[in-house]
C-alpha positions as CSV (number, residue, x, y, z in Angstrom):
1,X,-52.5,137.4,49.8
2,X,-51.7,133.8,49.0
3,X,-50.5,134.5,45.7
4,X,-48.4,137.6,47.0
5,X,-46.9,134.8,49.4
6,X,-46.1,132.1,46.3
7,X,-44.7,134.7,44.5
8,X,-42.3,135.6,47.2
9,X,-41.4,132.4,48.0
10,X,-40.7,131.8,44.2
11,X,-38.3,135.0,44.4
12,X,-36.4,133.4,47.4
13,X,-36.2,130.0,45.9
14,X,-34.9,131.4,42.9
15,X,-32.4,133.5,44.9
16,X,-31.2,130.5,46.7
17,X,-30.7,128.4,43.6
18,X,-28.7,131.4,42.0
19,X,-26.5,131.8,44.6
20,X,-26.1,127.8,45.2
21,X,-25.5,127.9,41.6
22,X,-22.7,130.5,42.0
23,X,-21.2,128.9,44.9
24,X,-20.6,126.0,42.9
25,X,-18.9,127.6,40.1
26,X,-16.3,129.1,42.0
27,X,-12.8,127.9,41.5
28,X,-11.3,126.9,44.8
29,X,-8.4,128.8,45.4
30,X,-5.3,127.8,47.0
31,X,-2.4,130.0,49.2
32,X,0.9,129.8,48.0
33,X,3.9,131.1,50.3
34,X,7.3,132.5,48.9
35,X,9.8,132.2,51.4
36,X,12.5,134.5,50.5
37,X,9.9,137.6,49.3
38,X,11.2,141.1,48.1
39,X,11.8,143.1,44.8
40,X,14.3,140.5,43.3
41,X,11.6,137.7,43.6
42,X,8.0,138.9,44.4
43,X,7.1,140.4,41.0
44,X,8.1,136.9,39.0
45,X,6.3,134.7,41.1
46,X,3.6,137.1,40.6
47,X,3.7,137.4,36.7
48,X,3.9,133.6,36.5
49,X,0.7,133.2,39.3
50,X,-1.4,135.6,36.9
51,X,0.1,133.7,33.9
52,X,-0.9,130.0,35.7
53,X,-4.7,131.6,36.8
54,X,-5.5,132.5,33.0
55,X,-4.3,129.3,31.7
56,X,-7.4,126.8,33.6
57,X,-9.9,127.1,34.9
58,X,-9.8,124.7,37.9
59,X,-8.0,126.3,40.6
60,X,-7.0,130.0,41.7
61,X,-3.6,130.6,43.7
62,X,-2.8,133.5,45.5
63,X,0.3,134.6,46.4
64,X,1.6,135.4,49.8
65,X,5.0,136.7,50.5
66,X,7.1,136.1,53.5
67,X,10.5,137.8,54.1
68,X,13.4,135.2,54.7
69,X,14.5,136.3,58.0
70,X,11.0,135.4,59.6
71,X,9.6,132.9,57.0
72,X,11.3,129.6,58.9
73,X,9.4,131.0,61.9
74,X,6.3,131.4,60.0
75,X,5.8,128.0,58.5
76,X,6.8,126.5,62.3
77,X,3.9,128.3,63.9
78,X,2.0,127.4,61.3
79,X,2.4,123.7,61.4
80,X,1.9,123.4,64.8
81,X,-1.3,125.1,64.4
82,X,-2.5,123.6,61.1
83,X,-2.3,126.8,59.4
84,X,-0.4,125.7,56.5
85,X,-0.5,127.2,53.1
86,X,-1.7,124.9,50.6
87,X,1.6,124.9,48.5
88,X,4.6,126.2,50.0
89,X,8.3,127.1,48.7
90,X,10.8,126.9,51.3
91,X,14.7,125.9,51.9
92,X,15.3,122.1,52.0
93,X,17.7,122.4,55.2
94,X,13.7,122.5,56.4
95,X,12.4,119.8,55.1
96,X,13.8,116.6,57.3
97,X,12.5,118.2,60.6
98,X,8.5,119.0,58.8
99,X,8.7,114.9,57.5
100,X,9.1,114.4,60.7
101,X,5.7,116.3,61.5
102,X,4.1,114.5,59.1
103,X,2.9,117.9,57.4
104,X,3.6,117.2,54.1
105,X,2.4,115.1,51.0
106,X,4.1,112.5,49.3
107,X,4.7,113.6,45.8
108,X,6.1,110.0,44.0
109,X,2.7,109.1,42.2
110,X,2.3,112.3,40.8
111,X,5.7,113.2,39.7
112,X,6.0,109.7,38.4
113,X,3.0,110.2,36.2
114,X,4.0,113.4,34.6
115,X,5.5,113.3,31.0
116,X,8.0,115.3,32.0
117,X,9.3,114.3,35.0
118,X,12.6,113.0,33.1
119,X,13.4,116.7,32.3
120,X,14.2,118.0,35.8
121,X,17.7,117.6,37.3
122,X,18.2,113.9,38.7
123,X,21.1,114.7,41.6
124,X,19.2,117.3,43.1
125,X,16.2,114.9,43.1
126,X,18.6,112.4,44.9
127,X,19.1,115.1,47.5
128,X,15.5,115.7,48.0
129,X,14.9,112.2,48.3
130,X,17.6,111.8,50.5
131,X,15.5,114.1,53.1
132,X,13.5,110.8,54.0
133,X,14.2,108.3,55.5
134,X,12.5,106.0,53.2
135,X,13.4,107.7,49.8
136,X,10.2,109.2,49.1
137,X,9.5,112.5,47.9
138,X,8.2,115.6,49.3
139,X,9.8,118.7,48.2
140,X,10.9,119.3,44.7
141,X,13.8,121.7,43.6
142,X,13.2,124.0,40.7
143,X,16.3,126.5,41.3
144,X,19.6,126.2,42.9
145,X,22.5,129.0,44.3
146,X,25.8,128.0,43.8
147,X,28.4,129.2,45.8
148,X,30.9,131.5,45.0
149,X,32.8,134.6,45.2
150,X,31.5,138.3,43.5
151,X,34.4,140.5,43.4
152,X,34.5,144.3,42.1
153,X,35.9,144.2,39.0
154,X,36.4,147.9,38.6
155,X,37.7,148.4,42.2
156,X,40.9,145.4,41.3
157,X,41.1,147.1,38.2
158,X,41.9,150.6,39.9
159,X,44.2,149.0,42.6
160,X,46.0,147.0,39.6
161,X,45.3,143.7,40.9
162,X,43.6,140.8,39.4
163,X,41.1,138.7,39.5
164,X,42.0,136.1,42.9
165,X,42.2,132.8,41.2
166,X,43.9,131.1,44.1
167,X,43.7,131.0,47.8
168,X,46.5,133.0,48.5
169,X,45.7,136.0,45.8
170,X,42.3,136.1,47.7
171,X,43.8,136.7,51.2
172,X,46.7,139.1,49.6
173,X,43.8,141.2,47.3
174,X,41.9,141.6,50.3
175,X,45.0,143.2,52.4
176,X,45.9,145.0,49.6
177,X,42.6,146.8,48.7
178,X,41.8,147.5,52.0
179,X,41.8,151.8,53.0
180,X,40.5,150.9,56.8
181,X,41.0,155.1,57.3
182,X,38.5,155.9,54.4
183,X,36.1,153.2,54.8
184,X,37.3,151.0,52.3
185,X,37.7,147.0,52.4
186,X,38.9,144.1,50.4
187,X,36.2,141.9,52.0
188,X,33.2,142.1,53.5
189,X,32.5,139.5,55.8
190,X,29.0,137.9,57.1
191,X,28.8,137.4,60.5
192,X,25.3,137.6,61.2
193,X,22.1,135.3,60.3
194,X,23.1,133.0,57.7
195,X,27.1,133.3,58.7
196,X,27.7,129.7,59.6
197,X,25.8,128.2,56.0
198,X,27.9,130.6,54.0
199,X,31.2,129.6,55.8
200,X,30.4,125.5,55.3
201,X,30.5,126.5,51.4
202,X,33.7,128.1,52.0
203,X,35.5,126.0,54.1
204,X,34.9,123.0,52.4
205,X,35.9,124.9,48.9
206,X,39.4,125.2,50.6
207,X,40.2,121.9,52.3
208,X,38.9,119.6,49.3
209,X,37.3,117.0,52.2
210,X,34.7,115.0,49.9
211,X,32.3,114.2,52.5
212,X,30.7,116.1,55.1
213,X,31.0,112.5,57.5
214,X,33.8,110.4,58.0
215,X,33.6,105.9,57.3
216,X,33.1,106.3,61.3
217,X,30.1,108.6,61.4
218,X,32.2,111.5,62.5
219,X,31.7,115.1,60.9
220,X,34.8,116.6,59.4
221,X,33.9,120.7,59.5
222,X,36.6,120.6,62.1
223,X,39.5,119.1,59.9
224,X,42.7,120.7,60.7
225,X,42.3,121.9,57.0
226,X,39.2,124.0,58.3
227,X,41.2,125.8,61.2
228,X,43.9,126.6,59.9
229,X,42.0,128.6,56.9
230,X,39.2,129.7,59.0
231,X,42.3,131.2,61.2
232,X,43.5,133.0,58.1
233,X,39.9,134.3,57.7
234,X,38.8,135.6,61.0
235,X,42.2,137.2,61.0
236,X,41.1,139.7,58.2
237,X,38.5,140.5,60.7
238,X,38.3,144.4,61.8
239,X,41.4,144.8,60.3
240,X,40.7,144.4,56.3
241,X,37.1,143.9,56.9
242,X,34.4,146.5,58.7
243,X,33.7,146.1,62.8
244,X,30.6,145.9,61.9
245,X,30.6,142.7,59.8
246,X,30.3,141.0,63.1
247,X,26.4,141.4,62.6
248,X,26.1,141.6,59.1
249,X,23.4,139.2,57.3
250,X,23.1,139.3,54.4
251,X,21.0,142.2,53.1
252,X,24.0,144.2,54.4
253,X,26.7,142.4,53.0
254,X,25.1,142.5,49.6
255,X,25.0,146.6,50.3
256,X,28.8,146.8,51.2
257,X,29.4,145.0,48.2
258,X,27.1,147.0,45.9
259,X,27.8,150.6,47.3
260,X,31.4,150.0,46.9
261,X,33.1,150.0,50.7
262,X,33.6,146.2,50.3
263,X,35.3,144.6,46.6
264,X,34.8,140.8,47.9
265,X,32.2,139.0,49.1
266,X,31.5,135.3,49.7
267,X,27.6,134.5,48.6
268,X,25.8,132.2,45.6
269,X,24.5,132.9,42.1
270,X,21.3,134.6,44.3
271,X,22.5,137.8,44.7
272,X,23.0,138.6,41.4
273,X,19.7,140.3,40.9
274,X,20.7,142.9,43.8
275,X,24.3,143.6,41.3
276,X,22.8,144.3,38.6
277,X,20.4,146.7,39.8
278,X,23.4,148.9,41.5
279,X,26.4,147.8,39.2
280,X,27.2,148.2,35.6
281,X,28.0,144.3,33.8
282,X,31.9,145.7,33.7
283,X,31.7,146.6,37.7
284,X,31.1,143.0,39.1
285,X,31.6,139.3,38.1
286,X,31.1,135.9,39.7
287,X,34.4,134.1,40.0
288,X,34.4,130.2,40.8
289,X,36.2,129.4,44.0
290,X,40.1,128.3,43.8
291,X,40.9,124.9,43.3
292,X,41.1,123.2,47.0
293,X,44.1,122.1,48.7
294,X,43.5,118.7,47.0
295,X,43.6,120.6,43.5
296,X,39.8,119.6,42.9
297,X,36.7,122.1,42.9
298,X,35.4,121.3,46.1
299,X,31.4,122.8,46.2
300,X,28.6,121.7,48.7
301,X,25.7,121.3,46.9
302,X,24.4,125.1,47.7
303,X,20.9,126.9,48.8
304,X,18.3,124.6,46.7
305,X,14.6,126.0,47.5
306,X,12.0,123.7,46.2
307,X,7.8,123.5,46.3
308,X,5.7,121.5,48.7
309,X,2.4,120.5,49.3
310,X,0.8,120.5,52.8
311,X,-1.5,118.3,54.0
312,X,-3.8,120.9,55.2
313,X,-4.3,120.9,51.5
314,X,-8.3,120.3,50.2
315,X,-6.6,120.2,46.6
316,X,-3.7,118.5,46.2
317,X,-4.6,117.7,42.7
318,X,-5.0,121.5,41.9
319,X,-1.9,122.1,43.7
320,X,0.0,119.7,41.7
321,X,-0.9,121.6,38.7
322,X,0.5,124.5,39.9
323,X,3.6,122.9,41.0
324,X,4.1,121.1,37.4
325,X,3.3,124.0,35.7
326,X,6.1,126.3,37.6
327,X,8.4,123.4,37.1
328,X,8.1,123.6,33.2
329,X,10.6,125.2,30.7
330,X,9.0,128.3,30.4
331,X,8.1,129.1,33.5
332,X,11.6,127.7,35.1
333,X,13.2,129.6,32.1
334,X,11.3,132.7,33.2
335,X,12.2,132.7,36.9
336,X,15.6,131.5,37.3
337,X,17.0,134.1,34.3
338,X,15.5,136.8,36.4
339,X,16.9,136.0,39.2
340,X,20.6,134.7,38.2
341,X,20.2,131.3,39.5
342,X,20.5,127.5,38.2
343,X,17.6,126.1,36.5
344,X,16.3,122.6,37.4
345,X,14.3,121.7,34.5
346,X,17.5,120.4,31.8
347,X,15.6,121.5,28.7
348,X,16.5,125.2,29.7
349,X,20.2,124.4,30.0
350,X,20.4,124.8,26.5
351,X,18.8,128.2,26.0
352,X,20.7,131.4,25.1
353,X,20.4,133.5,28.0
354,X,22.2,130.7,30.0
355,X,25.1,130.9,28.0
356,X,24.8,134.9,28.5
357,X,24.4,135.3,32.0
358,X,28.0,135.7,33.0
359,X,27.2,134.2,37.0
360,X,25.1,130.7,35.6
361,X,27.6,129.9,33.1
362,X,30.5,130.4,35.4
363,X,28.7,127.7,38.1
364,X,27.6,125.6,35.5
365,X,30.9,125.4,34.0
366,X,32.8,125.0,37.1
367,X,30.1,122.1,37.8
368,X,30.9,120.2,34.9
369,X,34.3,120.5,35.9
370,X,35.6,116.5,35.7
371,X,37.3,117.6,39.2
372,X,34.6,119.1,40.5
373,X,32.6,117.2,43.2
374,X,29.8,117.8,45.5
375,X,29.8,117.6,48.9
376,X,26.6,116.6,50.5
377,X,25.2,119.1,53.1
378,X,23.4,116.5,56.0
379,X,20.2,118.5,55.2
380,X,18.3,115.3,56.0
381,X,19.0,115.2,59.3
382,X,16.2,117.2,61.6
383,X,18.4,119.0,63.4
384,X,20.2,120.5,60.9
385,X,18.3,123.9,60.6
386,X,18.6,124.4,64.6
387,X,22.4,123.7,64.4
388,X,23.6,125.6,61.3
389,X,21.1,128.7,62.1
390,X,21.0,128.5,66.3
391,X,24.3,126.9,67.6
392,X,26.4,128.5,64.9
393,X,26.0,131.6,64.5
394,X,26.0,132.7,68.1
395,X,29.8,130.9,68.3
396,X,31.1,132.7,65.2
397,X,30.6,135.8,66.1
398,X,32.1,134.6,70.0
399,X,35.2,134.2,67.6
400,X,35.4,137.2,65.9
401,X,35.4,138.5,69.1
402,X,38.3,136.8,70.3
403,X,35.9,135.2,73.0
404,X,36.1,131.6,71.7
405,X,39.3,130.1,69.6
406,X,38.5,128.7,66.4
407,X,39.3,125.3,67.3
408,X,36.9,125.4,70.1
409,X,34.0,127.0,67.7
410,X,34.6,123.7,64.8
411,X,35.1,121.0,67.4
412,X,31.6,122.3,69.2
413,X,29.9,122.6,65.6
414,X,31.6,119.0,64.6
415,X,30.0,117.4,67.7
416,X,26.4,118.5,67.4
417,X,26.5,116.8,63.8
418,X,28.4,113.4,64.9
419,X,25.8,113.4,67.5
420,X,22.9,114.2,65.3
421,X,23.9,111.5,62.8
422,X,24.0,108.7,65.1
423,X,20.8,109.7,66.5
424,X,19.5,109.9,62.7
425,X,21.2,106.4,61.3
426,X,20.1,104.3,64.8
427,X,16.8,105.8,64.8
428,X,16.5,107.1,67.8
């Protein structure tokens, strides 16, 4: 009997020290959240996940996918309740408000440290830094949208009209092409979620104003240069553009654009994924905006999403691997040619398919413009995000219905930001 007993105590003891031993040789694995999920994204970040898991053995990271209209929501609840992924991607028009939560970690030391720190883009760096208050680091861009206008080639080809290469050949195309009986529009216009982020790119494009602040603190979106075009604009409204545009986002924007009732749209290099699945090359192309009124190339800086590390995080060490390894040549290669957006790491500036996709070299070349210049978007202010996608958008669409004049709409928009910069440069 005693034997019997040491032998099954031997058993357990060994079955313990197997499974301790297992335990331990586990790779920790870490969450990552995409915050713009769906078919023109998920299944890159996917192939470069599986490609980052078989190149160590240190870490595992899986992949969660969050669509854009809920994913601001999503990381909110989250940080309130410590539920944080361990590396996140995510809009910097977010970023000012989480510093201010004190969810995130400081990346200086190790993007300092890394050998090829020099090789990603050094203004979009400023910007990020810019989100702090003290310069330091938390969010790192690896792919940028630029603004601009897609316009159906093949549609102005049919109504004999070229491609709008000023202001007023925009707003005359648009009247033109329009066939309100059949269903048909020069222009499809967003008036939905992300209206009031789109129309800054825009309005600023036209009026040439350099700075989104005056010397005296005082924000300019409701220069007289801003009403009188956003008059011109809202005037196309239900007349050369659909009724329903009043609620579009952008998801049906995109589908105007693609299924042919619209031949204009105003959006970024991110869309162009969604053309060419639907379009032939010779259907669609990206066209620069006009010079401004100033006869420069007025662009805010456009939708730049970037990776962060919360504090929730057991592994920031780990995590940082991940995020240097996403940030390399291939892998930023890899991700922003799928997608049709503007790499951050410089080494791939230089590669062929930049010089081939049609919608990156038309931004980069209008960027390297000499009278091109950027306009800062206030993204380090925290109440940027609750202005541009809660005040906004409500008022727009008040003015497409003729229920609020456009002055009234820019002056109340102006104000929240002159008010939200003093707040941010007393510190109060």
């Amino acid at each position: 009997m005693k034997r019997k007993k040491l032998f099954v105590c031997c058993i357990l003891l060994f079955a313990c020290t197997f499974a301790f031993a297992q335990g331990k040789s586990e790779k920790p694995t870490l969450t990552f959240w995409d915050e713009n999920a769906g078919e023109t994204r998920t299944p890159y970040y996917q192939e470069l996940i599986n490609r980052f898991n078989s190149s160590q053995n240190r870490v595992t990271v899986i992949y969660e996918g969050i669509p854009s209209s809920s994913a601001k929501e999503k990381y909110d609840v989250a940080i309130a309740t410590k539920t944080t992924p361990d590396i996140g991607h995510c809009n910097a028009a977010w970023g000012s408000n989480w510093l201010a939560q004190e969810c995130l970690v400081p990346l200086d030391n190790y993007f300092d440290s890394w050998p090829e720190s020099a090789d990603i883009n050094k203004n979009y760096l400023t910007l990020n830094r810019n989100l702090d208050s003290q310069n330091r680091l938390f969010l790192i861009t690896d792919t940028v949208s630029t603004p601009l206008m897609w316009v159906r080639t093949d549609l102005l080809k049919n109504a004999g009209i070229g491609i709008p290469r000023t202001w007023d050949e925009f707003f005359n195309a648009v009247k033109v092409l329009s066939d309100k009986k059949n269903g048909f529009y020069g222009f499809s216009l967003r008036g939905g979620s992300g209206s009031c982020v789109e129309l800054q790119h825009v309005l600023y494009a036209y009026s040439g104003i350099p700075t989104y602040f005056d010397k005296n603190g005082k924000c300019t979106i409701n220069a007289p240069e801003h009403v009188e075009f956003l008059k011109k604009l809202v005037s196309l409204y239900n007349v050369y553009t659909s009724e329903s545009d009043i609620t579009n986002g952008y998801k049906e924007m995109v589908a105007a654009f693609d299924g042919g009732s619209a031949a204009m749209i105003f959006h970024n290099t991110g869309s162009k994924a969604e053309h060419a699945n639907a379009l032939k090359p010779d259907q669609y192309q990206a066209v620069s905006f006009p010079v401004s009124k100033q006869g420069t190339y007025s662009y805010t800086a456009g939708s730049q999403g970037g990776y962060c590390i919360f504090t929730t995080c057991k592994y920031p060490d780990e995590a940082w691997e991940f995020i240097k390894f996403m940030l390399s040549e291939e892998s930023n290669s890899y991700f922003n040619e799928k997608i049709g957006q503007i790499p951050m790491n410089n080494k791939v500036l230089s590669e062929n398919w930049v010089a081939a996709s049609q919608c990156t070299s038309e931004a980069l070349s209008t960027l390297a413009n000499p009278q091109c210049h950027l306009v800062e978007q206030p993204k380090y202010l925290p109440e940027y995000s609750k202005i541009m996608n809660t005040l906004t958008p409500p008022n727009f669409q008040a003015v497409l219905a003729g229920e609020m004049t456009v002055e009234k709409f820019l002056d109340t928009w102006a104000d929240a930001f002159t008010e939200a910069y003093a707040k941010y440069k007393t510190g109060k």
